[in-house]
C-alpha positions as CSV (number, residue, x, y, z in Angstrom):
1,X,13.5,-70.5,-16.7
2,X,14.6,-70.5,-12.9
3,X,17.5,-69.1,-11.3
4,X,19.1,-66.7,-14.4
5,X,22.2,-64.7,-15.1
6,X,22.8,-61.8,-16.9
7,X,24.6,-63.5,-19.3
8,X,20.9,-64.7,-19.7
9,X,19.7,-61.7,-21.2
10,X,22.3,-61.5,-24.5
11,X,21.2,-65.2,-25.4
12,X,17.5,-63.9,-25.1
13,X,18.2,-60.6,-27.5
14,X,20.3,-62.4,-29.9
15,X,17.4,-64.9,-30.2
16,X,15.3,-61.7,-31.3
17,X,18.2,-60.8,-33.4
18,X,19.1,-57.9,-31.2
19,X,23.2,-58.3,-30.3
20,X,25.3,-56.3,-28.8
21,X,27.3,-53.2,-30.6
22,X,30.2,-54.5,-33.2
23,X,32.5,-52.6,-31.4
24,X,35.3,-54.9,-30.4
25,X,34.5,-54.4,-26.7
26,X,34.4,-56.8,-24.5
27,X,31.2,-57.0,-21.4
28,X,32.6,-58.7,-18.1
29,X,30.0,-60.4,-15.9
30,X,29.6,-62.0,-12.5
31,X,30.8,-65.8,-12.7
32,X,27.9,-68.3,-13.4
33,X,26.3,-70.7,-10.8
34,X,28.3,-74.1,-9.9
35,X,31.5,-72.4,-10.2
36,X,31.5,-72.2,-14.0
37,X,32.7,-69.5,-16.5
38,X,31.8,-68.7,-19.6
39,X,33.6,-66.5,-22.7
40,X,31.0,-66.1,-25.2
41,X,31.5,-64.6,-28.7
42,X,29.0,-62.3,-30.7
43,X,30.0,-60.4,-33.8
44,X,32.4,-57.9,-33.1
45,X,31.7,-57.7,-29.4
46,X,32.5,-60.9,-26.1
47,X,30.9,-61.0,-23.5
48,X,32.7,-63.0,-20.2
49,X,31.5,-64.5,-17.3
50,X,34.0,-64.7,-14.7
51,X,34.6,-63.9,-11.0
52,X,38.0,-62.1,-11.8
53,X,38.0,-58.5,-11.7
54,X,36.8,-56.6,-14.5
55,X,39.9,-54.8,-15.5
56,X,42.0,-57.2,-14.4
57,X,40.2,-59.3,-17.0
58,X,40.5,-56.1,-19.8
59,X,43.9,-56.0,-19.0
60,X,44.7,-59.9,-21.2
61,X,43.8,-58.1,-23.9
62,X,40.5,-60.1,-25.3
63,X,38.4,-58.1,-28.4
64,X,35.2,-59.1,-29.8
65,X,36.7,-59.8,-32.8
66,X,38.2,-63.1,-31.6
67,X,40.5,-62.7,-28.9
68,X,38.2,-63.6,-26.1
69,X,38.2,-67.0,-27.5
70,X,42.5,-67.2,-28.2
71,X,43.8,-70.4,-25.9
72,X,46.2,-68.0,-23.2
73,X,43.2,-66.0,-22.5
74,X,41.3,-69.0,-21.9
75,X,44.2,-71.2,-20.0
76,X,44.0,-67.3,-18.2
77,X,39.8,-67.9,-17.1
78,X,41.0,-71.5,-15.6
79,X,43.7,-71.1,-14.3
80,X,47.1,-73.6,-14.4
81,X,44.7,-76.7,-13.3
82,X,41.4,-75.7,-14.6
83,X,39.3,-77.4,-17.1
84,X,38.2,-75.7,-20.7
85,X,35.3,-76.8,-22.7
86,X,35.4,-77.1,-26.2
87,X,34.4,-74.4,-28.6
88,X,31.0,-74.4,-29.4
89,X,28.5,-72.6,-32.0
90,X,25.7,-71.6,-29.9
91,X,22.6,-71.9,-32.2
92,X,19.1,-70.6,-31.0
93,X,15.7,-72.0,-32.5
94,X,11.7,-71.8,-31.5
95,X,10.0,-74.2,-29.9
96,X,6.9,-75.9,-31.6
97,X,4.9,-76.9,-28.9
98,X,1.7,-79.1,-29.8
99,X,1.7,-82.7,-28.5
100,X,4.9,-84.1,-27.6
101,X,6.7,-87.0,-30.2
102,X,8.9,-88.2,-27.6
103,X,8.7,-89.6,-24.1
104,X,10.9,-89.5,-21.4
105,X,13.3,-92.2,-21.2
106,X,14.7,-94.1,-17.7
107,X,17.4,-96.1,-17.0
108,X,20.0,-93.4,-18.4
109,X,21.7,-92.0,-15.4
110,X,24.8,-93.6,-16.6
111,X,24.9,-92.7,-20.5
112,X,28.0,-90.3,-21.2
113,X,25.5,-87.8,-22.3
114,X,23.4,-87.6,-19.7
115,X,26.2,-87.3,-17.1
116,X,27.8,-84.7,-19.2
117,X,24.2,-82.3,-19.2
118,X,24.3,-83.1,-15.4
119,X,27.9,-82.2,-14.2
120,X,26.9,-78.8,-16.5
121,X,23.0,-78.0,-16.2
122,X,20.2,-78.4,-14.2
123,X,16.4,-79.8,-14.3
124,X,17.9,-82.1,-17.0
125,X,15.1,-84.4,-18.5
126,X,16.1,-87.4,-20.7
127,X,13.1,-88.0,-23.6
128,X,13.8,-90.0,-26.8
129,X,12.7,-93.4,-28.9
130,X,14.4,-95.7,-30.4
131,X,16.5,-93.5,-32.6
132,X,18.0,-92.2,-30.1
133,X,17.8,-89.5,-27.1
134,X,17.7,-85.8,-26.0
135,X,18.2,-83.9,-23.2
136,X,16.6,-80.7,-22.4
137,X,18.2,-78.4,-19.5
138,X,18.7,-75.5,-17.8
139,X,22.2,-74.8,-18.8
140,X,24.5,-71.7,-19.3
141,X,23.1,-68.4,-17.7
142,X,19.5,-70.2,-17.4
143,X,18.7,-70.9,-20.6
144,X,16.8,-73.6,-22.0
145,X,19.0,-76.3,-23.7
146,X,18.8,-78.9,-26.1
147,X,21.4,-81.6,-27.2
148,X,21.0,-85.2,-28.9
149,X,23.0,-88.2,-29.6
150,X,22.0,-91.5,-32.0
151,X,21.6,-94.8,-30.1
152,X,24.0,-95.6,-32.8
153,X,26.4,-92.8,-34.2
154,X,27.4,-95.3,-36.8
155,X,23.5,-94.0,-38.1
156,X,24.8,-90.8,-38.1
157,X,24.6,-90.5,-41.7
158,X,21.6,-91.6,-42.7
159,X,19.5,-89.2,-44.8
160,X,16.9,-87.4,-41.8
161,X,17.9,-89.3,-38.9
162,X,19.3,-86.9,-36.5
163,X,16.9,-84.3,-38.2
164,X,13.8,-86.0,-37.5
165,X,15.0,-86.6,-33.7
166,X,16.0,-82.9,-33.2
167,X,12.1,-81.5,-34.9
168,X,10.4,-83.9,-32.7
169,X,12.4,-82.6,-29.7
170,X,11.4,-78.9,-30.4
171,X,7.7,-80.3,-29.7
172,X,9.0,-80.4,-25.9
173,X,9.3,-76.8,-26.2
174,X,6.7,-74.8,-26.0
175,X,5.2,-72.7,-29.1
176,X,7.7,-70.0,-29.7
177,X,9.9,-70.0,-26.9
178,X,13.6,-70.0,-27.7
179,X,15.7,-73.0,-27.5
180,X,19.4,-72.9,-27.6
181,X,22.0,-75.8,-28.5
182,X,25.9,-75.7,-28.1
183,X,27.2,-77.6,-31.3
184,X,30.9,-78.3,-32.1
185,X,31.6,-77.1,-35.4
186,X,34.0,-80.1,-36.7
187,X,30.8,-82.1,-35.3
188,X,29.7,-80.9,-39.3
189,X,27.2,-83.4,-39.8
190,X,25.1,-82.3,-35.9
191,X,25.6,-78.7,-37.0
192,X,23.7,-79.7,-40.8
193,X,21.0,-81.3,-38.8
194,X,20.1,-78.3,-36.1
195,X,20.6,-75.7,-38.9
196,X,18.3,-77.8,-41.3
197,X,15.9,-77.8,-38.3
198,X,15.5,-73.9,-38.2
199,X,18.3,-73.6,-35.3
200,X,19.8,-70.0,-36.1
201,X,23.8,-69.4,-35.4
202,X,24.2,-66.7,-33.0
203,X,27.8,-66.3,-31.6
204,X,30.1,-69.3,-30.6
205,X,30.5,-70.1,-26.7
206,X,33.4,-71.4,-24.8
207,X,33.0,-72.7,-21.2
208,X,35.2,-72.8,-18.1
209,X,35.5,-74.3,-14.4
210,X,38.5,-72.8,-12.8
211,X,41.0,-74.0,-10.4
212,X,42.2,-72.1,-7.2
213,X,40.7,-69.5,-6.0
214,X,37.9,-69.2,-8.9
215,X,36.6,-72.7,-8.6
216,X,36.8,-76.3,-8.5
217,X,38.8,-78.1,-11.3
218,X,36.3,-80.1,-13.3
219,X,35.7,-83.7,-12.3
């Protein structure tokens, strides 16, 4: 998967349903490539990726049992100018390998989607038909990620739509090898799709580019 993080190696135990102790503690990790940081949520235990000092970080007062994810401790990992991502469930499936269903799509670059994978992840590919089209990434801490979007949303509800696209995506993945997707949660009918798909929840995921002396403020 390239280039990793630590933060790398929770995504890759939780996918093997392995997490971290419910203990309410909190791990604090080096800040993540491009300037970004990340507070991610498990049960009962939060992991953050920041360049701010460990106990400095201790000292806000996050827990693993939801504080890491509170709005001052997050306006506290950007600082007064820096941008926060929305909250996301991060959900983890397999890939299914075999021959691909979709091919790789051109002419893109300026799709809201696609610039949103790139300002965020790396090695982004853009496949799809003409329901609509996926991008699989390198994103947070190095691992592989998914994400999809109708060619038109007003679609969005019809029966197997979305859920067809996601199950021909995983055949991009290779036969068992996890693949993770950030999903907002009032985003109910995505979520229905990638859990009717076999995508497991694992924790929820918020991330971060800081202003000052942590970062860059988000374009």
């Amino acid at each position: 998967m390239g280039d990793s993080h630590p933060l790398l190696g929770h995504f890759l135990d939780a996918a093997d349903g392995a997490f971290p102790p419910v203990d309410g503690g909190v791990t604090v990790l080096p800040a993540l490539a491009g300037g970004l940081v990340a507070a991610v949520a498990f049960t009962g235990h939060a992991v953050v990726a920041t360049a701010r000092p460990a106990a400095e970080v201790r000292a806000q007062g996050p827990d693993g049992y939801g504080e890491s994810m509170a709005p001052d401790f997050l306006r506290y990992l950007a600082g007064p100018g820096g941008w926060i991502g929305c909250l996301d469930a991060t959900l983890v499936a397999r890939g299914a390998g075999g021959p691909a269903q979709l091919g790789p799509l051109d002419g893109l670059d300026g799709h809201d989607r696609v610039r949103h994978a790139r300002e965020l992840r790396t090695d982004v590919g853009v496949y799809g038909d003409r329901r609509g089209l996926v991008t699989l990434a390198q994103g947070l801490a190095g691992r592989r990620e998914l994400s999809i979007e109708l060619h038109r949303p007003e679609e969005s509800g019809r029966p197997g739509l979305g859920r067809s696209l996601i199950a021909d995506a995983l055949t991009l993945v290779p036969a068992g090898e996890p693949v993770f997707a950030a999903v907002s949660p009032g985003n109910a009918r995505s979520l229905r799709a990638f859990l009717a798909c076999g995508f497991t929840p694992i924790g929820s995921e918020v991330l971060l580019r800081p202003s000052g002396p942590c970062g860059p403020v988000h374009p």
